[in-house]
mmCIF file of the N, C-alpha and C atoms, coordinates in Angstrom:
data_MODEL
# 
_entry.id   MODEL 
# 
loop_
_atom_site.group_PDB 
_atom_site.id 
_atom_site.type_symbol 
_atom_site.label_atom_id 
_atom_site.label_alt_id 
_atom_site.label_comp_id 
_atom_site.label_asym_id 
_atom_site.label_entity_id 
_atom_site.label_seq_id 
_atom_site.pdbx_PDB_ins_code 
_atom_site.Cartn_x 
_atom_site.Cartn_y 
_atom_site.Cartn_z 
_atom_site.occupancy 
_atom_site.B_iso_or_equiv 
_atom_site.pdbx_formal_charge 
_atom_site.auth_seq_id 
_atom_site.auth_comp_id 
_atom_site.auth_asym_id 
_atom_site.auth_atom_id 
_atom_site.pdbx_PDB_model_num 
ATOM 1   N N  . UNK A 1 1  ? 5.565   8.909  -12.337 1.00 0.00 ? 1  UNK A N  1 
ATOM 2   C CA . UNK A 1 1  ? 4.489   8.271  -11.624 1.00 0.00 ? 1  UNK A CA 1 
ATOM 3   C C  . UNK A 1 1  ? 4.794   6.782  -11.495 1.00 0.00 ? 1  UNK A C  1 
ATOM 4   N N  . UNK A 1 2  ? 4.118   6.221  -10.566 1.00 0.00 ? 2  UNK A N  1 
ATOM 5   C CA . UNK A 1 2  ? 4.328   4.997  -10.397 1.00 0.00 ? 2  UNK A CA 1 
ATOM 6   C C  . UNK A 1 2  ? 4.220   4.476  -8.738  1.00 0.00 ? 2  UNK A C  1 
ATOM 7   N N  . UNK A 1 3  ? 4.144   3.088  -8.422  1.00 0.00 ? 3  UNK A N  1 
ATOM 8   C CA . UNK A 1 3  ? 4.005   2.434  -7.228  1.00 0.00 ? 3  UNK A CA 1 
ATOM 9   C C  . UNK A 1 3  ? 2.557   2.235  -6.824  1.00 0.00 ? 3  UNK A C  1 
ATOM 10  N N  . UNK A 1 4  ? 2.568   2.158  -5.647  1.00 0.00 ? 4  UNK A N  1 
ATOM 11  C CA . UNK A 1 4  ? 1.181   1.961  -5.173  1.00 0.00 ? 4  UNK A CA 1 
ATOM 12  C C  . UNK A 1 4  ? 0.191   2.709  -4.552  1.00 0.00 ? 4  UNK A C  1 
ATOM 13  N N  . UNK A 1 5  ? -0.991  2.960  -5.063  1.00 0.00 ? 5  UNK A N  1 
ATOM 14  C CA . UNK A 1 5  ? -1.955  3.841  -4.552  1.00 0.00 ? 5  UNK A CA 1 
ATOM 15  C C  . UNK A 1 5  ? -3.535  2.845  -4.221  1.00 0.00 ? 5  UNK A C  1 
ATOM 16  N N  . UNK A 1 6  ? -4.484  3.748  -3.704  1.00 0.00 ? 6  UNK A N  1 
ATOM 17  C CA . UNK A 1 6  ? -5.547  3.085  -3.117  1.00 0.00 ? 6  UNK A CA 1 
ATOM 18  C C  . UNK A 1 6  ? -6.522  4.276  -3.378  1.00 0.00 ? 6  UNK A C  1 
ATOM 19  N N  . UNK A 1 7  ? -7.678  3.557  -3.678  1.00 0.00 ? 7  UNK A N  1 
ATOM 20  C CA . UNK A 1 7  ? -8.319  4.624  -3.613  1.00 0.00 ? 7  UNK A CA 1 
ATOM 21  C C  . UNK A 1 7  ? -9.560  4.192  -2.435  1.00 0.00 ? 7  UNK A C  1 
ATOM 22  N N  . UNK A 1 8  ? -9.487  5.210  -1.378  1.00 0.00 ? 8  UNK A N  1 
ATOM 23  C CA . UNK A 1 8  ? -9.836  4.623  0.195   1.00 0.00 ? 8  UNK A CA 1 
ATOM 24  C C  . UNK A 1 8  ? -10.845 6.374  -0.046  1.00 0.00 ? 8  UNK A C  1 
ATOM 25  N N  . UNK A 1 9  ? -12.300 5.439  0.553   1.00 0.00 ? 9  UNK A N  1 
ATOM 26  C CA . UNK A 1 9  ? -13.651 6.885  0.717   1.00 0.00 ? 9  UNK A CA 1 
ATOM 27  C C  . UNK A 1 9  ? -13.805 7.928  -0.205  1.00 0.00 ? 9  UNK A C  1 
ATOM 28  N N  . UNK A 1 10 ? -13.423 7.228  -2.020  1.00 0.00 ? 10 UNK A N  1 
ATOM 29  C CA . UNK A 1 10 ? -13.287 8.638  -2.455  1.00 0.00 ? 10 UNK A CA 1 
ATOM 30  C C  . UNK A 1 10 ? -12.219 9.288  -2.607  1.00 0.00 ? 10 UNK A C  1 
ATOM 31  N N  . UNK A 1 11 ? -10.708 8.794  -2.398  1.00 0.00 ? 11 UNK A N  1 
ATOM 32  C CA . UNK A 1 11 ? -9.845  9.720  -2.112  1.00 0.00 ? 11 UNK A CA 1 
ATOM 33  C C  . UNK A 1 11 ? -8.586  8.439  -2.105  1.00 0.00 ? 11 UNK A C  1 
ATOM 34  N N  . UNK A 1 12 ? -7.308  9.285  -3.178  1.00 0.00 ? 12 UNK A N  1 
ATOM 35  C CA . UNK A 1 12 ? -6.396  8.330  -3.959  1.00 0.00 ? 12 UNK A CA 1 
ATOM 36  C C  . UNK A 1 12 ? -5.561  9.079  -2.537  1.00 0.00 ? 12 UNK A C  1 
ATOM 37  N N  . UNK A 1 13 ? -4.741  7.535  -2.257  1.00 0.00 ? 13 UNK A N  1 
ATOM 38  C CA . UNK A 1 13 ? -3.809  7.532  -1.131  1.00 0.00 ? 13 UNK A CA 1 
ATOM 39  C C  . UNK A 1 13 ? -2.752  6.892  -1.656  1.00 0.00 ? 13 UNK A C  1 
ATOM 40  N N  . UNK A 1 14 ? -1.907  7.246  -1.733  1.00 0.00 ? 14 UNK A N  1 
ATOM 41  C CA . UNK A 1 14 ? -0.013  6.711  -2.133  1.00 0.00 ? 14 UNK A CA 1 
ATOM 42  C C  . UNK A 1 14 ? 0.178   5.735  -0.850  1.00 0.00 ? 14 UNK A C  1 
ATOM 43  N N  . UNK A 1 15 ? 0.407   5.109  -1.488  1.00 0.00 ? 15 UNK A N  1 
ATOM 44  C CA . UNK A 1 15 ? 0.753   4.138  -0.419  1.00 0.00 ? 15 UNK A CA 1 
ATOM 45  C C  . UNK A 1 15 ? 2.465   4.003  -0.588  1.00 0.00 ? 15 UNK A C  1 
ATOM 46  N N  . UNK A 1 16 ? 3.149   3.948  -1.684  1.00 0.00 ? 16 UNK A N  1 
ATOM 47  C CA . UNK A 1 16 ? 4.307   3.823  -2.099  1.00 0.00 ? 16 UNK A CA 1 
ATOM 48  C C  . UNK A 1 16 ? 4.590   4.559  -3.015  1.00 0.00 ? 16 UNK A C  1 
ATOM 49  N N  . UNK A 1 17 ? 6.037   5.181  -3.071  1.00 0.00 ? 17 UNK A N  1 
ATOM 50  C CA . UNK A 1 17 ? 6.252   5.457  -5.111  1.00 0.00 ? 17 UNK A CA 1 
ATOM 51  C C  . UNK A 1 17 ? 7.287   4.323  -5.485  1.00 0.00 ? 17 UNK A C  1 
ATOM 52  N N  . UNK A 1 18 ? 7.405   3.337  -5.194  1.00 0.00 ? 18 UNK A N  1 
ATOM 53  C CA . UNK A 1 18 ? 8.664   2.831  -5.373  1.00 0.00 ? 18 UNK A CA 1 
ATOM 54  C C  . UNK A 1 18 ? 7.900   1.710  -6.627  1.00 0.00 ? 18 UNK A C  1 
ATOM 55  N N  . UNK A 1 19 ? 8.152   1.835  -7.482  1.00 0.00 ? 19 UNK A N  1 
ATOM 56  C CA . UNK A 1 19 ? 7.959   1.119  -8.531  1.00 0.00 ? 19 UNK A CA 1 
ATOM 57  C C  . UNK A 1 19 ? 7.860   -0.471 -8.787  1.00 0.00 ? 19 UNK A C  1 
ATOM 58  N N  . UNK A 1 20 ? 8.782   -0.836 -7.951  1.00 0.00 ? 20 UNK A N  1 
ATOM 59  C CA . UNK A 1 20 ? 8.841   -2.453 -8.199  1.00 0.00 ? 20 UNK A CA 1 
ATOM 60  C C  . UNK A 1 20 ? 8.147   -3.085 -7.197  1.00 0.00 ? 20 UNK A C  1 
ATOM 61  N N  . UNK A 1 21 ? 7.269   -2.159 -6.478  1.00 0.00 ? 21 UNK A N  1 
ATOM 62  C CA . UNK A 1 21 ? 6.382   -3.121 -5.092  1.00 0.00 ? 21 UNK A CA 1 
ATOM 63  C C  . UNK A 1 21 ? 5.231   -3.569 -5.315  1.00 0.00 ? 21 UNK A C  1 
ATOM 64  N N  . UNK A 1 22 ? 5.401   -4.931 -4.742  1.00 0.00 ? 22 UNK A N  1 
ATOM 65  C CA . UNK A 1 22 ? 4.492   -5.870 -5.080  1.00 0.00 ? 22 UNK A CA 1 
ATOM 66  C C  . UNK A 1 22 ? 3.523   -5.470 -3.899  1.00 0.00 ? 22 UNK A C  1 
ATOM 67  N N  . UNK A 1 23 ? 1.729   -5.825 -4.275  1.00 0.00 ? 23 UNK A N  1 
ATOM 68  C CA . UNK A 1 23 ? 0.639   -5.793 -3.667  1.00 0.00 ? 23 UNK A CA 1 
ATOM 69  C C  . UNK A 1 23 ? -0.157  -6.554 -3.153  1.00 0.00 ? 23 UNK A C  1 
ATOM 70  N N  . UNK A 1 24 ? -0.910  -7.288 -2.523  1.00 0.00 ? 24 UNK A N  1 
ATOM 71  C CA . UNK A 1 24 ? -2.019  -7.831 -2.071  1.00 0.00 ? 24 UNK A CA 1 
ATOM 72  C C  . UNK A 1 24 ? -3.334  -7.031 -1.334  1.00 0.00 ? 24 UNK A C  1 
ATOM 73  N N  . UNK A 1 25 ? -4.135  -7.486 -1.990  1.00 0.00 ? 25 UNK A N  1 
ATOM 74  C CA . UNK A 1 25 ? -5.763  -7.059 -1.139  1.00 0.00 ? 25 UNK A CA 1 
ATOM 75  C C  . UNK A 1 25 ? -5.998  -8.196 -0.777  1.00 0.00 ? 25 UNK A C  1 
ATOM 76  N N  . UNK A 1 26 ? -6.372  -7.659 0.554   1.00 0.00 ? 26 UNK A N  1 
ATOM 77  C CA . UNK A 1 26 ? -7.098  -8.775 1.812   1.00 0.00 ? 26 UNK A CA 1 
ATOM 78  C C  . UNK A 1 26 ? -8.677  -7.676 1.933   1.00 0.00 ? 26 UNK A C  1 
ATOM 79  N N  . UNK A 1 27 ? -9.946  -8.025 1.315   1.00 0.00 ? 27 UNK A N  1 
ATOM 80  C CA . UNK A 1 27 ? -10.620 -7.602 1.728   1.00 0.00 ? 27 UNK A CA 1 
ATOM 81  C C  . UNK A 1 27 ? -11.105 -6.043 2.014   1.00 0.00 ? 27 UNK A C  1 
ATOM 82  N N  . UNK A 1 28 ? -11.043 -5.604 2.711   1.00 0.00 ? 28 UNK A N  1 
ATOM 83  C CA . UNK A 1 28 ? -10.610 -3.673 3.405   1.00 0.00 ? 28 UNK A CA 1 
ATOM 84  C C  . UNK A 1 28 ? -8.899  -3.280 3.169   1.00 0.00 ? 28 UNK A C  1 
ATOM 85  N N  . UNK A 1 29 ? -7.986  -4.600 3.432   1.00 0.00 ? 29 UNK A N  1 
ATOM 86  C CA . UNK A 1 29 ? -6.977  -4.435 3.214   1.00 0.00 ? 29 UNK A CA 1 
ATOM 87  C C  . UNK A 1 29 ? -5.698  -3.873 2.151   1.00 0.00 ? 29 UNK A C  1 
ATOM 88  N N  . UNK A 1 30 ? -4.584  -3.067 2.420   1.00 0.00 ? 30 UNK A N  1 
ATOM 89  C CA . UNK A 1 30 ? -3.781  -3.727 1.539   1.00 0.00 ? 30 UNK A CA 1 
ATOM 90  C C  . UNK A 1 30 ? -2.401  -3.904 2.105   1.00 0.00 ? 30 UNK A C  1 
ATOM 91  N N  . UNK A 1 31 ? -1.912  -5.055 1.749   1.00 0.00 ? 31 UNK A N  1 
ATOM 92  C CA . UNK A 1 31 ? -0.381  -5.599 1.856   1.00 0.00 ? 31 UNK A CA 1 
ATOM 93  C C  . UNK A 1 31 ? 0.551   -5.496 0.946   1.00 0.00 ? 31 UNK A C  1 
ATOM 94  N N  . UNK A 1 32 ? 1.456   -4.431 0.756   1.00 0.00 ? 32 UNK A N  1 
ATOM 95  C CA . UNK A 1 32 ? 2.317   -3.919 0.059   1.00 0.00 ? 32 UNK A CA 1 
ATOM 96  C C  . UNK A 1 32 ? 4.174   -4.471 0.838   1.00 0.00 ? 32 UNK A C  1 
ATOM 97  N N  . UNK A 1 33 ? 4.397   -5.241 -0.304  1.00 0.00 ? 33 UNK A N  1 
ATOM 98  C CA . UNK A 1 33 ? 5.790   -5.854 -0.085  1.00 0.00 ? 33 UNK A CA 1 
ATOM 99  C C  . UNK A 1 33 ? 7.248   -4.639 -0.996  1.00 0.00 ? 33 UNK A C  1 
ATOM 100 N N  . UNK A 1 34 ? 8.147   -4.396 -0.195  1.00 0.00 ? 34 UNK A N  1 
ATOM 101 C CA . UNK A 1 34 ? 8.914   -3.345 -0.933  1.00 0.00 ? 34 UNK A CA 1 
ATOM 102 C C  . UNK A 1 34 ? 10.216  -4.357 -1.266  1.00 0.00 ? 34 UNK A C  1 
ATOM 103 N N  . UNK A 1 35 ? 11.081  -3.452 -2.017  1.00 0.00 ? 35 UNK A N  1 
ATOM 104 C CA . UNK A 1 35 ? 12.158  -4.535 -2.232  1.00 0.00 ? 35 UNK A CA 1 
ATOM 105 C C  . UNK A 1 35 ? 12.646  -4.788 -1.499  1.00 0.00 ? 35 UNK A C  1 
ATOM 106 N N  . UNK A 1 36 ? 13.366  -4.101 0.316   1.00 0.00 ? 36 UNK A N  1 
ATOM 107 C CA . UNK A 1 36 ? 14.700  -4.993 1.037   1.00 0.00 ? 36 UNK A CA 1 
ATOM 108 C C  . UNK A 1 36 ? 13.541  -5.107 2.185   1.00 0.00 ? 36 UNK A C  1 
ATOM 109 N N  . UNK A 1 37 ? 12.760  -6.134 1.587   1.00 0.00 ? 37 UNK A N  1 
ATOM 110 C CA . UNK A 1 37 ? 11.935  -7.106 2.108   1.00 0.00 ? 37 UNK A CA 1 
ATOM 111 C C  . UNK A 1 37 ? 10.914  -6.346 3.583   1.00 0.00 ? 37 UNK A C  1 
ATOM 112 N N  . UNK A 1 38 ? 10.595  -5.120 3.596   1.00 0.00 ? 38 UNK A N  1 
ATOM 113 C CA . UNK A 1 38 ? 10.218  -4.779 4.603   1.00 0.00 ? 38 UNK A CA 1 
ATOM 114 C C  . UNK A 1 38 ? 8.512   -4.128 4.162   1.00 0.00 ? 38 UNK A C  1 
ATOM 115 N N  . UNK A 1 39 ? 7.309   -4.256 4.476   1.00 0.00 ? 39 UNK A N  1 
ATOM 116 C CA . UNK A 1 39 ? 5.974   -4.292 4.510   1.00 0.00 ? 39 UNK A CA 1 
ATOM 117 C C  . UNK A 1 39 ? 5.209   -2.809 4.977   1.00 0.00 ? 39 UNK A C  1 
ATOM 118 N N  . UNK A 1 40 ? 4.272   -2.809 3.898   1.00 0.00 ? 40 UNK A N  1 
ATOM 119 C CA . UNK A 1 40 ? 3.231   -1.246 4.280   1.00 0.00 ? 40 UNK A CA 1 
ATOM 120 C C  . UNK A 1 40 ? 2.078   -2.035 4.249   1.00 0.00 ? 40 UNK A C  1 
ATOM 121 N N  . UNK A 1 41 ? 1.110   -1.665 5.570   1.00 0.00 ? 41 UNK A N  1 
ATOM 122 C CA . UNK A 1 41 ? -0.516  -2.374 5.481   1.00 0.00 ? 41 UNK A CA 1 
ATOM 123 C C  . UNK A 1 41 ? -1.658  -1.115 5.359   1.00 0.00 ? 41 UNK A C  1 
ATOM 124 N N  . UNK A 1 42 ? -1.573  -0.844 4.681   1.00 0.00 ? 42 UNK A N  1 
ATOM 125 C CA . UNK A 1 42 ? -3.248  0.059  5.259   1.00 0.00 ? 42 UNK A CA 1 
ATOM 126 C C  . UNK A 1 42 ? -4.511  -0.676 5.246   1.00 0.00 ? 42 UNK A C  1 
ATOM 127 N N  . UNK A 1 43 ? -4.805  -0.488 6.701   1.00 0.00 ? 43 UNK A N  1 
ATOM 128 C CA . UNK A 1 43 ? -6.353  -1.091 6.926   1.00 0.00 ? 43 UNK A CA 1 
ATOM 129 C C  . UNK A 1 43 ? -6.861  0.013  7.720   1.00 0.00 ? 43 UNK A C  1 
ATOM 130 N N  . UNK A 1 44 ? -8.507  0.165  7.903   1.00 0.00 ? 44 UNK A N  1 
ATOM 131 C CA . UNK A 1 44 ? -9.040  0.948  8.616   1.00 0.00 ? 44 UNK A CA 1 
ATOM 132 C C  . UNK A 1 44 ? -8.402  2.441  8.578   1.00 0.00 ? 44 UNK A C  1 
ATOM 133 N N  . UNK A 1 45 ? -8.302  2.838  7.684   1.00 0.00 ? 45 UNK A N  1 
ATOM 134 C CA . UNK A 1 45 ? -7.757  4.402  7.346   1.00 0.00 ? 45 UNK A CA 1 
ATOM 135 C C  . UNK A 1 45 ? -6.339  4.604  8.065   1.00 0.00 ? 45 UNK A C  1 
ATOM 136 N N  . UNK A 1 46 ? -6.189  3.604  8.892   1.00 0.00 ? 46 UNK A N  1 
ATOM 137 C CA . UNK A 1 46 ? -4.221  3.540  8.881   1.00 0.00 ? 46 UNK A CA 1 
ATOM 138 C C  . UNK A 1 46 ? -3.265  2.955  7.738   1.00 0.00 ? 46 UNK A C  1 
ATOM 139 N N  . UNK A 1 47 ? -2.153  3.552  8.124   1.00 0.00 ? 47 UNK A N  1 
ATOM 140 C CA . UNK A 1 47 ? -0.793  3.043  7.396   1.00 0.00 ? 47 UNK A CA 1 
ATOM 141 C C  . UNK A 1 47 ? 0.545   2.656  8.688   1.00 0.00 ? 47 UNK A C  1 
ATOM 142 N N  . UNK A 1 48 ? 0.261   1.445  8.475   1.00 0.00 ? 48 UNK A N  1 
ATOM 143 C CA . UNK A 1 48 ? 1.636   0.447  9.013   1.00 0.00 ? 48 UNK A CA 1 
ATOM 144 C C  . UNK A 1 48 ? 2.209   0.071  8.198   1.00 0.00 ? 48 UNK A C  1 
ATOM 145 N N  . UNK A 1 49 ? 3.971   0.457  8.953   1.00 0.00 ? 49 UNK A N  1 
ATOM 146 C CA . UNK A 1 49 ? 5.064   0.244  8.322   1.00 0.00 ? 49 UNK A CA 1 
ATOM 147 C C  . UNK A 1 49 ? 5.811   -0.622 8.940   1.00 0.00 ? 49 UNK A C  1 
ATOM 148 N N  . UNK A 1 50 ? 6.782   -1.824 8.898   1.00 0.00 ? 50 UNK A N  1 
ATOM 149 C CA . UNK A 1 50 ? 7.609   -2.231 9.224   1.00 0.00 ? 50 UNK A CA 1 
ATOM 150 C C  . UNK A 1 50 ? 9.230   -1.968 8.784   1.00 0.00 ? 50 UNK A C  1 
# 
């Protein structure tokens, strides 16, 4: 186990398993930084990836 999860309406969402990723909450938000520098956002019951 491990990385990043959310718990969005009741209901745990993986956002990552990668262990060493760093997080931010913005509000409704979250901003998840991975290691070769590339970004996961879930807002509004989406998931964006770069």
């Amino acid at each position: 186990m491990g990385g990043v999860s959310a718990l969005i309406d009741g209901e745990i969402v993986e956002l990552t398993n990668q262990m060493d990723a760093e997080y931010e909450i913005f509000g409704n938000s979250v901003l998840v930084k991975l290691f070769n520098r590339s970004f996961i956002v879930y807002s509004n019951g989406k998931k964006y990836q770069t």
